[in-house]
N, C-alpha and C positions, 0 to 999 in steps of 0.2 A: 549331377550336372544341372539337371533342371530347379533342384534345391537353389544351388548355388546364384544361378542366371536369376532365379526371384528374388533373392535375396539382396543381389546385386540393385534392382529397381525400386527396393527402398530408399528412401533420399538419408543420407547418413548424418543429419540431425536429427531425424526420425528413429532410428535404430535403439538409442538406451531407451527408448519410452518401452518400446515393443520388445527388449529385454526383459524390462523388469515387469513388463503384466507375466511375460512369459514365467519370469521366476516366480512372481505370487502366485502363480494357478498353479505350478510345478509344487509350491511350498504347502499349499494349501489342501491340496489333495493329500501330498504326503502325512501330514500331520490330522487330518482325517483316519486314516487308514494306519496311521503311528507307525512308520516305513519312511520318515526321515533321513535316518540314517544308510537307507538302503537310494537313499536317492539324493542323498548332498551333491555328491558331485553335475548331478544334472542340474542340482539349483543353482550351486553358488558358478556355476557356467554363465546362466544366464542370469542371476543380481551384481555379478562383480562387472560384467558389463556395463551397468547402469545404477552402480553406486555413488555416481556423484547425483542425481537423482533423488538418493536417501537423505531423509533430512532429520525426521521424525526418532525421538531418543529410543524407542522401544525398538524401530525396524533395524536401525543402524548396529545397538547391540543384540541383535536377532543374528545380523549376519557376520555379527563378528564371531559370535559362537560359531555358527554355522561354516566360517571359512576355519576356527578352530578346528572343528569333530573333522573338516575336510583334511587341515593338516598334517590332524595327528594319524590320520587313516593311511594317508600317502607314507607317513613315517614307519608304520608299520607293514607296510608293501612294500621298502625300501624305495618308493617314488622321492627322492630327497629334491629333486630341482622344484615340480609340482608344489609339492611341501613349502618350498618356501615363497612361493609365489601366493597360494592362499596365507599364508601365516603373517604377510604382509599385507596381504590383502586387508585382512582381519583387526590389525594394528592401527591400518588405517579408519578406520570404521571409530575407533574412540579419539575421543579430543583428551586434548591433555589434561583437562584436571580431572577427566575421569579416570585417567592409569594410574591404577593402583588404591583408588580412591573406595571407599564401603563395600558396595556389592557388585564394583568392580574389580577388586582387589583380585580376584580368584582367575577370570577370563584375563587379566591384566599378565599374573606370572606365568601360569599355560604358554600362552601367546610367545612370550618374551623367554623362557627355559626352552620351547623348543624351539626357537629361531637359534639359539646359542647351539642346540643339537646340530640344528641345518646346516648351519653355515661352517661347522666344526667337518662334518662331511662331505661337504659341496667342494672341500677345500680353502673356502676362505676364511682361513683361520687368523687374519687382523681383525677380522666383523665379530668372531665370538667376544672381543672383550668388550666391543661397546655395547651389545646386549646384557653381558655379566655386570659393569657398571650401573646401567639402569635396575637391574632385579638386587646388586645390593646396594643400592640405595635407597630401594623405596621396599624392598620384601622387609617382612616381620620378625618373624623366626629364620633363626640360621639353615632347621632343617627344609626351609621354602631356596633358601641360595645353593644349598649343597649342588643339586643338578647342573645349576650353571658352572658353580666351580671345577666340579668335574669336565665339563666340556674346557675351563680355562685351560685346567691344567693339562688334559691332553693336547691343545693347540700350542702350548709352550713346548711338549714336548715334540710337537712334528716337527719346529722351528728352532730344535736341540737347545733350547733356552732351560734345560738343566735344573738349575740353579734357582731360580726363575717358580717353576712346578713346584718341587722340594718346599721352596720357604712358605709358596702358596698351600700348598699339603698341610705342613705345621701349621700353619694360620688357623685353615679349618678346620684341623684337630683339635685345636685350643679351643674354638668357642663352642666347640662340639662336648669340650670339661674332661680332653683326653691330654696330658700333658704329656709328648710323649718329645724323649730325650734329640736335641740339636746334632750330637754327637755320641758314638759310645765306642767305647774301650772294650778291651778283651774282658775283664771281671765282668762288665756290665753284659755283654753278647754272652757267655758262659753262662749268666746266671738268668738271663732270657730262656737260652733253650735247655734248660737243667730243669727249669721251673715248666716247661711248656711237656720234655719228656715224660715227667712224674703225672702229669692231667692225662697223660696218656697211657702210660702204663698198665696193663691189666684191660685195657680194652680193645675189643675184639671189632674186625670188619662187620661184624653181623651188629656189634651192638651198636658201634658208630653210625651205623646205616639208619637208629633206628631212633635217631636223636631228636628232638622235636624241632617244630618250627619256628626261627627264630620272627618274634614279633615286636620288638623294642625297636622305634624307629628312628632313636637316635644312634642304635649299634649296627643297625643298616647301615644308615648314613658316615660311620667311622669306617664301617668295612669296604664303602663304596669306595672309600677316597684314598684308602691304602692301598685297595688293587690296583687302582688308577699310577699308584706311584712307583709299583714292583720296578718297568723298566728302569725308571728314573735311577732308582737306588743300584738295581747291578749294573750300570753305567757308569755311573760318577759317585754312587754312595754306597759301598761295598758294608760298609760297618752301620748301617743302617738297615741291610737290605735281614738280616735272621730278625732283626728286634720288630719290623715289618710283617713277618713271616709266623713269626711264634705269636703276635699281637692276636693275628687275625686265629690264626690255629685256635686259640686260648677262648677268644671271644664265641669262636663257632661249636666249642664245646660245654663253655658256661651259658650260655643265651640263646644257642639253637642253630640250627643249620639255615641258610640264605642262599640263595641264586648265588649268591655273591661267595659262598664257602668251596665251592669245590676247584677255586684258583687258591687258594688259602690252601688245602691240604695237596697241590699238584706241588706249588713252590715247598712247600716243606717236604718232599720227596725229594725235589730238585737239590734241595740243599742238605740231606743223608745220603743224596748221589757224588756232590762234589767232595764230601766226608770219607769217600768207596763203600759205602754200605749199600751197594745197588740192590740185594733182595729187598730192603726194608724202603728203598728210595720208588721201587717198583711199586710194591704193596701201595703206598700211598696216592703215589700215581694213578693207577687203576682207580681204587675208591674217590679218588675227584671225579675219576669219567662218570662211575657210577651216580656219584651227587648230580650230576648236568642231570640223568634221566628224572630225576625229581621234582622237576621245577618246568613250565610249558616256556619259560622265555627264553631266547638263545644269545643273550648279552655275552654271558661268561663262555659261551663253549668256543668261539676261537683264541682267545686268551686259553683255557685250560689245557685244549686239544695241543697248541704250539707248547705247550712247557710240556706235557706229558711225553709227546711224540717226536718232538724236538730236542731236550734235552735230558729222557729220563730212560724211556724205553729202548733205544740203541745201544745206552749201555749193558742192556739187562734182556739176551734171550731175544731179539731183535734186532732185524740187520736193518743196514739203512734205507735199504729198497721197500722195506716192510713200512717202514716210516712214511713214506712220499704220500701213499694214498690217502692216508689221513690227515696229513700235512695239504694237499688238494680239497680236498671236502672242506675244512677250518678256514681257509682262505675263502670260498667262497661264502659260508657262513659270515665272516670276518667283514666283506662287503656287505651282503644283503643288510646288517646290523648297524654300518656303519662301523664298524672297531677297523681304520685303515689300519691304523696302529700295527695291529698282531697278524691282520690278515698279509700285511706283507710281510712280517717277521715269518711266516709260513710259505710265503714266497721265497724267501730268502737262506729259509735252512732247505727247501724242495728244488732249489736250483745248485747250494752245495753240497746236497746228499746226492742229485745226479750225475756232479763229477765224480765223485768218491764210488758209487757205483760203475761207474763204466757206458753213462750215457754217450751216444756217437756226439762227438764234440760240433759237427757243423749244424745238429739238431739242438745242441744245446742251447749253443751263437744264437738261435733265430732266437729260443723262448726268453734267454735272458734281455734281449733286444729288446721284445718286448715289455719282460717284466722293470726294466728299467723307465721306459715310458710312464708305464702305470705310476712308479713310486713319485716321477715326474710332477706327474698328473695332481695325485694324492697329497703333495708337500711333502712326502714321509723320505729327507734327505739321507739319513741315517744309512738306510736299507737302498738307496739309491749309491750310494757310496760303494756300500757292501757289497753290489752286485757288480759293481763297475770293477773294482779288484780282479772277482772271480773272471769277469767276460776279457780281460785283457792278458788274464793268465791262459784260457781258452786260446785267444786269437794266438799267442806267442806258440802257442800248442802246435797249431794248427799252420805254423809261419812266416802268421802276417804282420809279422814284426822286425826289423832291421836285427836287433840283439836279442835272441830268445831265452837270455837267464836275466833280460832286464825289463819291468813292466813302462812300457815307454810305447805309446803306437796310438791306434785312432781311438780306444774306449781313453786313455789316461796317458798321464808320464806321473811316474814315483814322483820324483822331485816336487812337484806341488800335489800333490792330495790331499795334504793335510789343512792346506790352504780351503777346502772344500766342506769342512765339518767344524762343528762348533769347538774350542779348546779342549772342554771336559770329554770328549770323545775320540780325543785323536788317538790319545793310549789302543783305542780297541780298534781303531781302523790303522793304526800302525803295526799292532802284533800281528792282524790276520796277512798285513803286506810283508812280513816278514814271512809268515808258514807258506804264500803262495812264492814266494821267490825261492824257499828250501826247495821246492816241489820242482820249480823248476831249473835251478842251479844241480842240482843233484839227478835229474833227471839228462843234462845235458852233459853230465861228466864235472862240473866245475864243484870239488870235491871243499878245496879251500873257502870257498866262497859261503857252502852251506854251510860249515864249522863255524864261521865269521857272523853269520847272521845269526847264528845261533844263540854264540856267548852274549848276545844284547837281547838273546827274547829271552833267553833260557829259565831265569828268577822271575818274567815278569808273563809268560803266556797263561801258565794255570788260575792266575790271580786275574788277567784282565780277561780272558775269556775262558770262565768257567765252564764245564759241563758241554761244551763243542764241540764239537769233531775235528776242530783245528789242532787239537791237544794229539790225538792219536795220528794225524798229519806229523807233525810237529817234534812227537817223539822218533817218530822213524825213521823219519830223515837226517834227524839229528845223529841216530846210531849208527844207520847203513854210512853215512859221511867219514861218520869217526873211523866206523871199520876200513874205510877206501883208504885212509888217509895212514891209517897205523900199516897196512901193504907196503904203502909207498914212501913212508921213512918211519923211523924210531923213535927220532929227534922228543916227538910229545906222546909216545904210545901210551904212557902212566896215565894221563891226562884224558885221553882219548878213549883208553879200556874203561875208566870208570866212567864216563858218557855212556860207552855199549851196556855196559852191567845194568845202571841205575836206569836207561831207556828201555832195555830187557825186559827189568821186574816189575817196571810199571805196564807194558805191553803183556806180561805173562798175568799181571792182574786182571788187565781187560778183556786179554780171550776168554778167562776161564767164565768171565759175566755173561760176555758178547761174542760168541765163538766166529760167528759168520763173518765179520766186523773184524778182528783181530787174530784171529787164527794163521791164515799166511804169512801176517806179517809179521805174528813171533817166529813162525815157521822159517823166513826168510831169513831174519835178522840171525837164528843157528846157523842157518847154514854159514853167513858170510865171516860169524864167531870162528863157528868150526875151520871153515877154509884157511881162516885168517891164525888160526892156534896148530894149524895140520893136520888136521882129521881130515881125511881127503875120503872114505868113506861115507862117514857120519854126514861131511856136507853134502856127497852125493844125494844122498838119503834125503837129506833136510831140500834141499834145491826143489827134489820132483816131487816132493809133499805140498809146499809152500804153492808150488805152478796147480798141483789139484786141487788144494784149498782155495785160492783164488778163482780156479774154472769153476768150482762146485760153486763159489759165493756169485760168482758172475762178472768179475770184476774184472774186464780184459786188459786194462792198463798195469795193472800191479800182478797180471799174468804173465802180459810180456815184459815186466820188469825183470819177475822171477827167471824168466828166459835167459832173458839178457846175460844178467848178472852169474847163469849156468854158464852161458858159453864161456865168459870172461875169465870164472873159474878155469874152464879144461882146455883155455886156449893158454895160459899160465901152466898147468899140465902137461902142454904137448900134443893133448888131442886133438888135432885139428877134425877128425871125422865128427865125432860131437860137437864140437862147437857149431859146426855148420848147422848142426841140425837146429839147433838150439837159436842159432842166429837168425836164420833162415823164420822162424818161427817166430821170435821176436818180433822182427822186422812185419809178417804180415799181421802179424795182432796189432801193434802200434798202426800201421794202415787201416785197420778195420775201425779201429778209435776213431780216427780221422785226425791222428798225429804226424803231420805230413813234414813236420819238421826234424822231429824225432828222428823217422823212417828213412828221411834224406839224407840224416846222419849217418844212421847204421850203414846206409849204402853207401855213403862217401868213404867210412873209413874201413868195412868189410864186405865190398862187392864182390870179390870172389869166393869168401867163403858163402854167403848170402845165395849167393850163384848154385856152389855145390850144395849147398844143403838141400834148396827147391827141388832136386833133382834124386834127391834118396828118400827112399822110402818111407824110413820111419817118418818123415815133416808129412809126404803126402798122406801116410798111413792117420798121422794126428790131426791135421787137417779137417779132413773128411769127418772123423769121430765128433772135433768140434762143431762142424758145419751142424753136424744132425742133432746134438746136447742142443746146441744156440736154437736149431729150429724148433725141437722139441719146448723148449721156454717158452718163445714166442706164442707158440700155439695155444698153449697152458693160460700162458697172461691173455 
């Protein structure tokens, strides 16, 4: 306070003079003592103060460096606002024919490549292209613009500008002397990864591990700008995205391993996953995490960690609850680095693996609230989209919605969403609004509805959302519908049975990968075969396997599905003493979800048996046994 009150009775035309002695004795000392760098920030405190003062050619590009080294120091502490405040600072300090000019040339593209960084993660991604135009206009070498490019093209793609990135990608490939194809055909994509399999062949994890360091800096710079493009391409350019993939694979084997490789061999795991080769999609997987220990910079580990743990390891010997925590840690990596990009693609599968696990839905509601802010915040519209889907399938969960098989309430209404994303994207924000209305058409009993929505995604979900978890959604619902519906007439049973079969075998593929993940809900899908063929046995069997696979996985919503769908069984049967139980149990696991809509159901249309069940044994007897499993987790975690 007494600082301050002195400070105050300086007369304030007085003030930049008594800055800048301050900074020369601050600057002076330093550079005595060669601890500049240990004290930039205290300098350029007190010369930015009082740089219109500077006049003199040598002081002026003194402190432009000096608000450089401050810049790039802030950018490396993830200080990105600070950052841009020296880095203009610094800008300002040169006159214009000295940008870019002799032995300005060098503090000129510094300056100007990380302000394109800054401003790429500050959010204001209009400001990246008028930095990018100045660096190529006046930079030398292509591999002096690369940097900026990269910041362009990810700002196109916060602004799903698609198309935009892509033909900027090719540009810089081109002057890069990589010619690499506008379009490719199936001969051409076969003869990519034929050729990329055989450089692989015969080599072992030990010995890829042991590959050298790759030092050609113009295969850097091709590597940079392909990783930059992976989302682009499995959004809007699917037949681009293996020749992308095997490039980089190819490059990281003949030229060395990079910071930049271990996203290079995560996507080509990712894509012997969507193949079903999940042991060998795995393997690869892994060995990217392994590449990230190699290298001290952490550019590439939320990009790597989100394909690895995102779309690789769920299907492979990992459940999805295993997924979240590393999908947590990558996000935050994903900020500090600046990569909004991936850090909310890590948001955004860590808020859909939380439904799929059995997170209590009114805890959910909060975090997606917020993580929709964030994408907000960040420009990252895409993943803002994405979330807004899942939070209104939540609310209808939970609801707070007039029609709860229809997405229409305070996060969205269907009918325009699509109005909300760029054209080249709507494909992928349409199929996931299709798996969340399965989930909940079918959830609510509206049998026809799910079958309905199906035949329009059915040829087109595996292709627009590869390797997702909306796939294993998507199948099951599709089956358990067909089964409801082949009960309830004949009319299309042919039709309907080959739905269950082909959903079956793809579902019996995925357990046997991802047991914990898919196990109940092949489990389930027998039983409601069998029920539905007359094995009234068999389904019994299948019913209370599918309910302990789900309690073992944790998943209490597709526990109380399993319920459900028992009682509905033995009330068809005649049992009314089981079903109760069964009901009765349903009804409070759907409560414990925080599916109050669901639960209001089940009471509206089976209160009395709901009634009897709570009151027999065996619901208390199960109960209790859950109570103490759930507590025993908790404790664990």
């Amino acid at each position: 306070q007494i600082r301050k009150a002195a400070y105050l009775l300086i007369p304030f035309a007085d003030r930049p003079l008594m800055h800048l002695r301050i900074g020369r004795m601050f600057l002076m000392d330093a550079e005595y003592d060669s601890r500049v760098d240990k004290y930039v920030f205290l300098i350029v405190h007190q010369l930015n103060r009082s740089k219109e003062l500077i006049r003199e050619a040598e002081e002026r590009i003194s402190l432009a460096e000096l608000n450089l080294m401050a810049g790039e120091r802030s950018i490396q502490t993830s200080a990105f606002g600070p950052a841009l405040t020296y880095l203009k600072a610094g800008l300002s300090m040169l006159k214009p024919n000295e940008l870019f000019a002799g032995e300005y040339y060098d503090i000129s593209l510094r300056l100007y490549s990380s302000m394109a960084e800054v401003e790429l993660v500050n959010g204001n991604v209009g400001n990246v292209e008028a930095s990018v135009a100045i660096i190529s206009k006046h930079a030398i070498q292509i591999l002096d613009k690369v940097p900026s490019y990269v910041c362009l093209i990810k700002s196109y793609i916060a602004r799903e500008r698609m198309k935009e990135a892509i033909s900027t990608c090719l540009y810089v490939l081109a002057k890069l002397g990589l010619q690499f194809p506008k379009s490719a055909g199936m001969p051409t994509t076969i003869r990519y990864v034929i050729k990329t399999k055989m450089r692989l062949r015969g080599k072992t994890d030990e010995r890829l591990k042991q590959l050298p360091e790759l030092e050609d800096k113009s295969k850097e710079a091709v590597m940079r700008i392909l990783s930059v493009v992976l989302s682009c391409c499995y959004l809007t350019r699917q037949d681009l995205l293996p020749l992308v993939i095997c490039h980089m694979v190819r490059c990281s084997l003949k030229y060395g391993i990079s910071h930049i490789s271990p996203i290079a061999f995560a996507m080509y795991g990712f894509m012997l996953n969507i193949t079903g080769d999940f042991k060998e999609g795995y393997r690869f997987g892994k060995l990217a995490l392994s590449f990230l220990k190699k290298f001290e910079t952490k550019e590439m580990h939320c990009q790597t960690i989100c394909i690895v743990w995102g779309y690789i390891a769920p299907w492979r010997d990992n459940s999805f609850r295993d997924s979240m925590e590393h999908l947590t840690y990558a996000s935050k990596v994903g900020m500090e680095v600046g990569d909004h990009e991936y850090a909310m693609h890590c948001v955004t599968f860590f808020s859909a693996f939380s439904f799929i696990v059995g997170r209590p839905l009114a805890l959910l509601e909060d975090e997606i609230n917020d993580f929709i802010k964030y994408a907000i915040s960040l420009h990252q519209d895409l993943q803002r989209v994405e979330m807004i889907l899942l939070h209104q399938c939540v609310l209808n969960l939970m609801g707070r919605s007039d029609n709860p098989v229809i997405l229409r309430g305070t996060a969205m209404d269907e009918d325009g969403i699509l109005e909300q994303v760029a054209p080249e994207n709507a494909a992928n924000i349409l199929n996931e609004m299709y798996v969340y209305r399965m989930l909940l058409a079918y959830t609510f009993g509206e049998y026809k509805a799910v079958v309905d929505i199906a035949d329009k995604s059915r040829l087109t979900v595996a292709k627009v959302l590869p390797g997702q978890p909306h796939l294993v959604i998507h199948a099951f619902y599709d089956a358990l519908a067909a089964c409801a519906l082949v009960r309830e007439s004949s009319a299309s049973s042919r039709k309907h049975k080959e739905i269950i079969k082909a959903s079956m075998k793809r579902m019996k593929s995925w357990a046997a990968s991802s047991p914990s993940n898919c196990k109940h809900r092949v489990l389930l899908l027998k039983a409601e075969y069998d029920a539905l063929r007359g094995k009234k046995s068999s389904a019994c069997k299948a019913y209370d396997a599918s309910i302990g696979a789900a309690h073992e996985s944790g998943i209490v919503q597709e526990e109380a599905l399993a319920h459900e769908r028992a009682a509905l069984f033995f009330i068809k049967l005649g049992d009314e003493a089981k079903a109760s139980h069964y009901l009765a149990t349903a009804h409070q696991l759907y409560l414990d979800w925080g599916a109050d809509a669901k639960s209001s159901q089940l009471q509206t249309q089976y209160s009395t048996m709901i009634s009897k069940g709570r009151t027999r044994r065996s619901f208390q007897d199960y109960m209790i046994k859950r109570s103490a499993s759930v507590a025993s987790e908790l404790k664990s975690d």
